[in-house]
C-alpha positions in Angstrom: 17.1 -18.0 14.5 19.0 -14.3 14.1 19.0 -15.2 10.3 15.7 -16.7 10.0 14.3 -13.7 11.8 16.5 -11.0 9.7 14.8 -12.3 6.6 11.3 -11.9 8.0 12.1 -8.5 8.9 13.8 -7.2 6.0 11.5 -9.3 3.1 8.5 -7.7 5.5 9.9 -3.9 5.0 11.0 -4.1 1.5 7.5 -5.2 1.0 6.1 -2.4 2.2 8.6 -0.1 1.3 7.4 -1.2 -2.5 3.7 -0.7 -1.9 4.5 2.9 -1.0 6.7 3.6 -3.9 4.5 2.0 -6.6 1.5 4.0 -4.7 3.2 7.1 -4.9 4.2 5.9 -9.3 1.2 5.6 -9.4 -0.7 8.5 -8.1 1.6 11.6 -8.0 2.2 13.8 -10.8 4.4 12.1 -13.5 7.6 13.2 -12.9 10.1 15.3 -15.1 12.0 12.6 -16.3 8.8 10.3 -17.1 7.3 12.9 -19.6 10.8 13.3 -20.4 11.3 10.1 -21.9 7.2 10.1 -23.5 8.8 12.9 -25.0 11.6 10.7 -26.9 9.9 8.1 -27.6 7.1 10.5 -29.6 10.1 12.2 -31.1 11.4 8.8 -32.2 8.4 7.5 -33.5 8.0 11.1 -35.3 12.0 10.8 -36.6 10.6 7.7 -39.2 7.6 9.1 -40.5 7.8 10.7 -44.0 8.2 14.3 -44.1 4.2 15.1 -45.2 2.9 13.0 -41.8 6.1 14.4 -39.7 4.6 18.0 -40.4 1.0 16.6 -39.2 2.3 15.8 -35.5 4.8 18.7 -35.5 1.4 20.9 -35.5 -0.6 18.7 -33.3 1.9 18.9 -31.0 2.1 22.5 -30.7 -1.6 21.9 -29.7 -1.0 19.6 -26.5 2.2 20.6 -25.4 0.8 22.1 -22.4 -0.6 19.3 -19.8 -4.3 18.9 -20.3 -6.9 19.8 -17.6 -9.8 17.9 -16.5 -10.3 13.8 -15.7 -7.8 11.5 -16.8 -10.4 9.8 -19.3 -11.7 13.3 -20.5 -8.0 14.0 -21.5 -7.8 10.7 -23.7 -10.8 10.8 -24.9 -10.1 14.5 -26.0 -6.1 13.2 -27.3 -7.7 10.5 -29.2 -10.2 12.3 -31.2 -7.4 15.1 -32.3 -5.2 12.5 -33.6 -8.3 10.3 -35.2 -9.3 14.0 -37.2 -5.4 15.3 -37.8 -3.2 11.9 -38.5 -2.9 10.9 -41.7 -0.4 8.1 -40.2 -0.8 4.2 -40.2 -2.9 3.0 -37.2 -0.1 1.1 -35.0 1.8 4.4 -35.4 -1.2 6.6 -34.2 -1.8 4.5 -31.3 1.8 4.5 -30.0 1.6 8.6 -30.3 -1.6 8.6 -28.6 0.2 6.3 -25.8 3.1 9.1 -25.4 1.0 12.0 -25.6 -1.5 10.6 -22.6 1.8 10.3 -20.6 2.9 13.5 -21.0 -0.3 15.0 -20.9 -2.9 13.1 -18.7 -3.6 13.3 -14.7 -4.9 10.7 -12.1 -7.9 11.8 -11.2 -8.9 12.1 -7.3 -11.5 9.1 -7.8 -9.2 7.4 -9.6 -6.4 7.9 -7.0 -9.2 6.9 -4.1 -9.7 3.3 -5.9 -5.5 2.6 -6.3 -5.4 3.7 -2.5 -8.2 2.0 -1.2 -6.9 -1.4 -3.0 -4.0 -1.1 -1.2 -5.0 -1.1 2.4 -6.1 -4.6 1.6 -2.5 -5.4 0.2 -0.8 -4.2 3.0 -3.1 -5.4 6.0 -2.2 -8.9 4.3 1.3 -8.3 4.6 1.0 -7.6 8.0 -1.5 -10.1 9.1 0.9 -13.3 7.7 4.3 -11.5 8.8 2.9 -11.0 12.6 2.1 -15.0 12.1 5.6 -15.9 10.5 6.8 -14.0 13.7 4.7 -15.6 15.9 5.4 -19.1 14.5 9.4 -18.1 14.7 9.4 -17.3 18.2 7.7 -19.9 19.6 9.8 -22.2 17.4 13.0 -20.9 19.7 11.3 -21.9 22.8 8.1 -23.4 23.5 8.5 -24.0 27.3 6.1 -21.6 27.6 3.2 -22.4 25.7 3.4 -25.8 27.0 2.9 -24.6 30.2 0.0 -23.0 29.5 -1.5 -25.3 27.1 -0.4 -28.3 29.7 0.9 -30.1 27.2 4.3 -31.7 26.4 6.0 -30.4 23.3 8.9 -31.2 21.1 12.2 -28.9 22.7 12.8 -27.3 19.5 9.4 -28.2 17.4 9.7 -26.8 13.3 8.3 -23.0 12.5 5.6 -25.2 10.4 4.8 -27.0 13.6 4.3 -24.0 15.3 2.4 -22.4 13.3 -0.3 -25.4 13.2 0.1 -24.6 17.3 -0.9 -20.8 16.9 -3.2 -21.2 13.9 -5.1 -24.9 14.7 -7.4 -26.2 12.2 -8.8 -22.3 10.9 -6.5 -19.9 10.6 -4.8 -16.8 13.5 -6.8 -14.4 14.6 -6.8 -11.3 16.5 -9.1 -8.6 17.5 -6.6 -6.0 17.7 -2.6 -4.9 18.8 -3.8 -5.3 21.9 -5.0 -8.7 21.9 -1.9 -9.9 20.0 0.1 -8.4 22.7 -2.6 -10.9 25.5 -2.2 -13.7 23.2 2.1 -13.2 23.2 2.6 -12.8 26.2 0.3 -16.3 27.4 2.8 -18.5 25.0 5.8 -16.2 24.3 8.7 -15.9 27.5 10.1 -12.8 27.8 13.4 -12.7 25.6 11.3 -14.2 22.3 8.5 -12.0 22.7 8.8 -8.7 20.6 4.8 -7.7 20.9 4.9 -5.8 23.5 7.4 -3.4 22.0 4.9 -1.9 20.1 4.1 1.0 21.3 0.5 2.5 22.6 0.5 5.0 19.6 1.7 2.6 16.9 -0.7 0.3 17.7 -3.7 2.2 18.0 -3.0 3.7 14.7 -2.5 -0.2 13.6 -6.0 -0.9 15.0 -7.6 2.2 13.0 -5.9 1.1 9.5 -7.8 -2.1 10.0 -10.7 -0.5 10.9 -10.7 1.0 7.5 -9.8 -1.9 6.0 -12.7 -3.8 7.3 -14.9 -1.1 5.6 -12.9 -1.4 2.4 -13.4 -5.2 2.4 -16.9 -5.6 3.4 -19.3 -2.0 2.6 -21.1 -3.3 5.3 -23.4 -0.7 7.1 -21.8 -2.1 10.6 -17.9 -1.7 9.4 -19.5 2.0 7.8 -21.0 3.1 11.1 -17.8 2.0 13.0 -15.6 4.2 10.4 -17.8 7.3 10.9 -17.7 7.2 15.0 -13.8 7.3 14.1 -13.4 10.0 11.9 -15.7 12.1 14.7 -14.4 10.9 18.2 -10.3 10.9 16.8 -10.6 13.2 13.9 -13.4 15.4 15.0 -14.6 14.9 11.2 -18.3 15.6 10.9 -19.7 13.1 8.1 -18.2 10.2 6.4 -15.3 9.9 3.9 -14.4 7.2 1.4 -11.3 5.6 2.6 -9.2 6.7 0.0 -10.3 10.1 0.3 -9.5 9.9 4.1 -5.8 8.5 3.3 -4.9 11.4 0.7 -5.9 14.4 3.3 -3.7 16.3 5.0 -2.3 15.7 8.4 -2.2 19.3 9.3 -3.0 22.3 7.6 0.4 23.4 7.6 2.2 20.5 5.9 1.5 18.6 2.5 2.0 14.8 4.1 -1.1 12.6 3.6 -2.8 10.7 6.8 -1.7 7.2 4.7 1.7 7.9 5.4 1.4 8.1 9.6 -0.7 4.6 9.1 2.6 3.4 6.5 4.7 4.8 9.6 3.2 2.7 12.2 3.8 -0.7 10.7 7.2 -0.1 9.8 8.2 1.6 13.5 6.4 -1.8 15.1 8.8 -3.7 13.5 11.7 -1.8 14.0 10.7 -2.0 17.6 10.5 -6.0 17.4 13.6 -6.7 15.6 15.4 -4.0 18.2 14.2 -6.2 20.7 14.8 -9.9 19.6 18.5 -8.1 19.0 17.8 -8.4 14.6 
């Protein structure tokens, strides 16, 4: 079981851990070394072009060296109609210029950044929502004394994880209202020693509970799961009108410190299950 439940852990975090990273690829400013290697390739490409259409991007360049302000699509736009005007070059050679310059010289817009963040909560509820059920399924499978007990029905001693997870799921699929309910649920089926749940602590959890709650208004629009969000952002936020959820994520914590709110929810998943595998010994 130690193994089995290892690999849950770890393929859980690393999944996680990879959301994050590709987020922050995606979002944050291109780094150093990205523009860095745009700036290679363009001087590769530039190294085979005859001498007439090598002075033609040596002047453009000198135009856009400096990162372009304004929306992402305002910068290409803007990068494609200077080389379209000033390139005398073949066309698969102007496009793979235009491809370097937009890395070196276009942002992610906030909008932009609001859509990749707000696709992502769905992502990463997902992974949560089938790794508590692998987990569930994988402690039961260790003992199921239990859940016979309280189901009053006789069981197989050691039944299969996929036999176990027909047990929690039945003929839909597992569901939960909240960290708090999953704890209710454990702790009806689950003895002591194989159930991690209530390890999660009062502040993980609740922060858990609110990341769905957002998620719920990312998945649906509805005016209920809108309505719900708002009487969040006031009562635990003290936020007067509503925010788009990826414009809630990229905020500030504080005032005084540049980390964004997604970063306490990314937090909070990945302490719960450091807290469950401390306690099932993983």
């Amino acid at each position: 079981m130690k193994k089995d439940l290892s690999s849950l852990f770890d393929s859980f975090l690393a999944k996680i851990n990879w959301y994050t990273n590709l987020l922050v690829k995606i979002c944050q400013p291109l780094s150093d070394l990205y523009k860095s290697k745009a700036k290679t390739e363009l001087s590769r490409i530039c190294e085979k072009l005859p001498a007439p259409e090598k002075s033609e991007v040596t002047k453009l360049l000198k135009r856009v060296s400096i990162p372009l302000s304004g929306e992402r699509s305002e910068v290409e736009d803007t990068l494609s109609k200077i080389c379209e005007t000033e390139l005398s070059v073949p066309e698969k050679v102007k496009a793979k210029i235009i491809e370097s310059l937009n890395t070196i010289c276009s942002p992610l817009s906030d909008p932009e950044k609001d859509e990749v963040y707000e696709s992502f909560i769905l992502k990463i509820c997902a992974t949560w929502e089938t790794f508590i059920e692998d987990l569930l399924a994988l402690c039961l499978s260790n003992d199921v004394s239990q859940y016979s007990e309280y189901m009053d029905t006789k069981f197989p001693k050691r039944p299969s994880k996929e036999l176990c997870g027909a047990l929690i799921s039945g003929y839909r699929y597992f569901d939960y209202k909240n960290v708090g309910d999953l704890k209710r649920i454990s702790k009806n089926i689950l003895p002591t020693p194989f159930n991690p749940f209530p390890s999660i602590s009062a502040f993980e959890s609740r922060k858990i509970d609110e990341f769905f709650q957002i998620r719920n208004y990312v998945a649906h629009k509805s005016r209920v799961a809108k309505r719900s969000l708002t009487r969040l952002y006031r009562k635990t936020y003290h936020l007067p009108s509503f925010r788009e959820p990826g414009a809630f994520l990229l905020s500030s914590l504080h005032e005084k410190t540049k980390e964004i709110r997604f970063g306490e929810y990314i937090r909070a998943f990945t302490n719960a299950a450091d807290a469950m595998a401390k306690h099932l010994g993983v």
